[in-house]
C-alpha positions as CSV (number, residue, x, y, z in Angstrom):
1,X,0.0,0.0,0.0
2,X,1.5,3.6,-1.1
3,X,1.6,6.5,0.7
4,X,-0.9,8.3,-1.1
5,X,-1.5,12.4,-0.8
6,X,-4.4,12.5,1.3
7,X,-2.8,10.0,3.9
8,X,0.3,12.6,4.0
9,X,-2.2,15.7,4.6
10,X,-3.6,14.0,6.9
11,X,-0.3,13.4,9.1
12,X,0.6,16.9,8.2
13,X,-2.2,18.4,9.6
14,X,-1.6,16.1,12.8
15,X,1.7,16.8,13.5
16,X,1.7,20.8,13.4
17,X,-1.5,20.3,15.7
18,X,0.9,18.4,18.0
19,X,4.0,20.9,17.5
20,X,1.9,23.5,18.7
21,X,0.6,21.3,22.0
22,X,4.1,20.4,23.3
23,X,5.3,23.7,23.4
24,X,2.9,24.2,26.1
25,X,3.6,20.4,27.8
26,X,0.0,19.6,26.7
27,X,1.5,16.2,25.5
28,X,-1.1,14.2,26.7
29,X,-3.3,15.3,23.5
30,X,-0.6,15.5,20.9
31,X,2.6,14.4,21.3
32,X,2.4,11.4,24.2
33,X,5.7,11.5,26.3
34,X,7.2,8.4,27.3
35,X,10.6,10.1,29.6
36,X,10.6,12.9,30.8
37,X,11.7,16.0,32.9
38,X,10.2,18.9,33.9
39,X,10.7,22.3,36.1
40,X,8.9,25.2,37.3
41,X,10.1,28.0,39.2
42,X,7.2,30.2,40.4
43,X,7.9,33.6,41.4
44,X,6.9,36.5,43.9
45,X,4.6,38.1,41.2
46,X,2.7,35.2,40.1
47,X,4.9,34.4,36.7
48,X,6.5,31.5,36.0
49,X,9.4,29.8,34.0
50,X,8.8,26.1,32.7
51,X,11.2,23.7,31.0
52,X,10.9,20.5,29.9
53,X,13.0,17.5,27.9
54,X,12.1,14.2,27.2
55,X,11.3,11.8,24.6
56,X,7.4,11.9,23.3
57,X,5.8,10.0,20.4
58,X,3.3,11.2,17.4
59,X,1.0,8.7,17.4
60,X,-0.5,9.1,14.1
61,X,2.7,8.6,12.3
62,X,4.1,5.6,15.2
63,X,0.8,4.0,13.9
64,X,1.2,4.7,10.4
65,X,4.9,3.2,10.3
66,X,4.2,0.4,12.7
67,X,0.9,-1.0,10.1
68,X,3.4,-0.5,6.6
69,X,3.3,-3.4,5.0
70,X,6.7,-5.1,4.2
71,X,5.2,-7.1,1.0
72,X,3.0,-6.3,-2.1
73,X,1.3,-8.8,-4.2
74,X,2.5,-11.7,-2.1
75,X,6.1,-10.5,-2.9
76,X,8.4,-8.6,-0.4
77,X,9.2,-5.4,-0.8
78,X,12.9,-4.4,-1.6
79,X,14.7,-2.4,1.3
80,X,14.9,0.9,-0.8
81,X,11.4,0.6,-1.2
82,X,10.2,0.4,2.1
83,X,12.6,2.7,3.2
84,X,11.2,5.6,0.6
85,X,7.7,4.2,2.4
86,X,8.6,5.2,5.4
87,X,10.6,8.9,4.3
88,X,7.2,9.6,2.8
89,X,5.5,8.7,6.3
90,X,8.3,10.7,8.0
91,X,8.4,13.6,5.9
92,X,5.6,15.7,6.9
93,X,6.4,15.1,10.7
94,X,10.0,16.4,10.1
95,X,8.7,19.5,8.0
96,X,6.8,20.5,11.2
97,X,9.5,20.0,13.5
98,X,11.9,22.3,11.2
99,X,8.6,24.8,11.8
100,X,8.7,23.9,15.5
101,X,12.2,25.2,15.9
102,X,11.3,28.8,15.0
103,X,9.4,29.2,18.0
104,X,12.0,30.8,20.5
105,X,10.2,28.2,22.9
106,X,11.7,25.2,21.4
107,X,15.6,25.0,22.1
108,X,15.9,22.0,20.3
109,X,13.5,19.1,18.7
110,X,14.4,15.8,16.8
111,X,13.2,13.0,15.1
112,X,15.1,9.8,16.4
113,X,12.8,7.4,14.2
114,X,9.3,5.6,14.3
115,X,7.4,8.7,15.1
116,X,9.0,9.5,18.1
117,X,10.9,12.6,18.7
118,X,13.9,14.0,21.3
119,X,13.0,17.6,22.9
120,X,13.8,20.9,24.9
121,X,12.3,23.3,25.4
122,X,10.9,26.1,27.9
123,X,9.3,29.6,28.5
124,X,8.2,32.1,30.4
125,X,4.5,32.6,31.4
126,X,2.4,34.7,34.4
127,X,-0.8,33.8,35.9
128,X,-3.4,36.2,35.9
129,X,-5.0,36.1,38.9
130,X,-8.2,38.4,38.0
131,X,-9.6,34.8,36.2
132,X,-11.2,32.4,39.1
133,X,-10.6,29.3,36.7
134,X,-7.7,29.3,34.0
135,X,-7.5,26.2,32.1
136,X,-6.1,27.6,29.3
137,X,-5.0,24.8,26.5
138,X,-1.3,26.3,25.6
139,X,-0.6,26.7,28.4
140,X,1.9,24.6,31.6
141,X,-0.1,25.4,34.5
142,X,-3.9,24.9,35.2
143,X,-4.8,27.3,38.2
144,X,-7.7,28.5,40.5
145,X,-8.5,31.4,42.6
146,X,-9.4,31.3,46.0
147,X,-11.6,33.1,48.0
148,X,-9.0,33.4,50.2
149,X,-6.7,34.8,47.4
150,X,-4.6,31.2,47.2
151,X,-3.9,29.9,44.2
152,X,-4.6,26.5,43.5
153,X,-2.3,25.0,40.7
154,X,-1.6,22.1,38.7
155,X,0.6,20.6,36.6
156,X,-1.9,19.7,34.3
157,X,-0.6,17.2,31.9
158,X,1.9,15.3,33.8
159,X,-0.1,12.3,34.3
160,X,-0.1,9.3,31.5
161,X,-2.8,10.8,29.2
162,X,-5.9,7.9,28.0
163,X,-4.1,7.9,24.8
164,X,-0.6,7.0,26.4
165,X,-2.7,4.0,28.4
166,X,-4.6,2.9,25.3
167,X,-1.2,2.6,23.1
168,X,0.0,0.4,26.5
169,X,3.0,3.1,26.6
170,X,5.6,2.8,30.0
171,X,5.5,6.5,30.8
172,X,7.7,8.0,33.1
173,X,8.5,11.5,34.5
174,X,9.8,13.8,37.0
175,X,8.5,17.2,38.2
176,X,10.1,19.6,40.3
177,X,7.9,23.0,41.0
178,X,10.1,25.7,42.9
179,X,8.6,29.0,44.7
180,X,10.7,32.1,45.0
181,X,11.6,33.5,48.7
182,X,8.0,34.9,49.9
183,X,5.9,32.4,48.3
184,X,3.9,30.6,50.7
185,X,3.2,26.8,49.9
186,X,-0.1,26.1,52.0
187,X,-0.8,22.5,50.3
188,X,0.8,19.8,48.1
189,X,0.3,16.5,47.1
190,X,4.4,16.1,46.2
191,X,6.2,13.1,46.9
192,X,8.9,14.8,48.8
193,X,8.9,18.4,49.9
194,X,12.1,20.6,49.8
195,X,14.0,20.6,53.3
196,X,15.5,24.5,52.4
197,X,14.0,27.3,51.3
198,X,15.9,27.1,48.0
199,X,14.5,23.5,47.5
200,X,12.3,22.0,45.0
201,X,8.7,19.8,45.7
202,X,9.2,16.9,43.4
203,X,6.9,14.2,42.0
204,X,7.5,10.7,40.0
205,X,5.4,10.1,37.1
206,X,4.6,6.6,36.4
207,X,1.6,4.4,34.9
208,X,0.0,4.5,38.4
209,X,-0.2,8.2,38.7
210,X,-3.3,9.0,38.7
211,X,-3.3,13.1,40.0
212,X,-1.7,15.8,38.4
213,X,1.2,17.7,40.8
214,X,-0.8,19.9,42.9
215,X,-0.2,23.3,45.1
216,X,-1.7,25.5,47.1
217,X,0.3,28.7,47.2
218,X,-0.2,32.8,48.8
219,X,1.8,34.7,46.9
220,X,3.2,38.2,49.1
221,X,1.0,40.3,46.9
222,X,-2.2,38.4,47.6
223,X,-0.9,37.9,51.4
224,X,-0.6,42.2,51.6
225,X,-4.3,42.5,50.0
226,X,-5.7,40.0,52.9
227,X,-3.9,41.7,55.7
228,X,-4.8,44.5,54.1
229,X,-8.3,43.7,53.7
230,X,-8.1,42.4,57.3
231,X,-7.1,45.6,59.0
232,X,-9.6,47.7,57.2
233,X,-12.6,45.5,58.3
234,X,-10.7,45.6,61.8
235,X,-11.0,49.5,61.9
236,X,-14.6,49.7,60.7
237,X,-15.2,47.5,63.2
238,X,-14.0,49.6,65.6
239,X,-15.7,52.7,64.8
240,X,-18.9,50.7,65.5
């Protein structure tokens, strides 16, 4: 069976959907990871720098190469043939990387064969905290207000995704989420918490993981506004 057009457009259109998703670490609905790393350093003002490497898979193409036949008309087919088969598979997920890398997000992103690629990358992002409920697809960090004023944050594609359990996929990771000096961590469900100020809250990903990395956090800003808030209803009631 020959790669024909539409089957290439088709992959095409796939894999810039999934170049676009894993430059916001929403692998779970593009790219799947199988190993990988991640960081997040959250600072006083609510922004936020991300990074992430790994391994991840396109599973449109990984399906696509893995269900080429190797014979036509009850004949095998000669090695330069199936390997122009599979460049023409290929091609359209290597055009997208080479699009990929022009993002200033993406520090580097390869294809190291059946569909699967090698990546880095990171940025720079701030959470707005005049939204109660950001779930925003692009982006690292799902969050909601408080009416406290906490923030409650998560990692929000860390976990195996359905698709990663469907394909039977070993995923692994491991996520470290820093806060800056001021940053009050009220909550977490992390594995193992930092013992210094300077420290990281760190979680293993694995096929049992079933919650995304979670935290509760005050930032000093929200913290002022409370005590702030606080005083004021303090002094009214006072006056009364």
């Amino acid at each position: 069976m020959r790669v024909d057009a539409a089957h290439q457009r088709l992959i095409g259109r796939a894999t810039i959907a999934a170049a676009l998703c894993l430059l916001a670490f929403t692998l779970g609905g593009c790219f799947v990871p199988e190993h990988y790393i991640a960081r997040v350093k959250i600072e006083r003002d609510g922004s936020y720098k991300f990074y992430a490497e790994g391994t991840a898979l396109d599973p449109v193409v990984w399906n696509a190469l893995r269900t080429m036949p190797t014979e036509e008309k009850g004949a095998k087919l000669k090695p330069e043939e199936l390997q122009k088969r599979r460049d023409g598979l290929l091609a359209p997920l290597l055009a997208d990387i080479a699009k990929a890398k022009g993002d200033t997000r993406v520090e580097n992103m390869v294809s190291i064969g059946d569909g699967r690629i090698r990546f880095s990358l990171g940025g720079l992002w701030r959470m707005d905290t005049t939204f109660l409920i950001f779930r925003e697809l692009l982006v690292p960090l799902a969050y909601a207000v408080g009416q406290d004023g906490t923030l409650r944050i998560r990692v929000k594609d860390a976990p195996p995704s359905r698709e990663a359990r469907a394909l039977g996929m070993q995923v692994t990771g491991d996520v470290s989420v820093s806060v800056a000096e001021g940053v009050e961590v009220l909550e977490h469900n992390a594995l193992k918490a930092p013992t210094s100020p300077t420290g990281a809250y760190r979680w293993h990903i694995d096929a049992d993981t079933k919650e995304a990395p979670y935290l509760r956090i005050r930032l000093p800003a929200a913290a002022s506004v409370s005590q702030s808030t606080s005083q004021q209803t303090q002094k009214k009631l006072a006056h009364h």
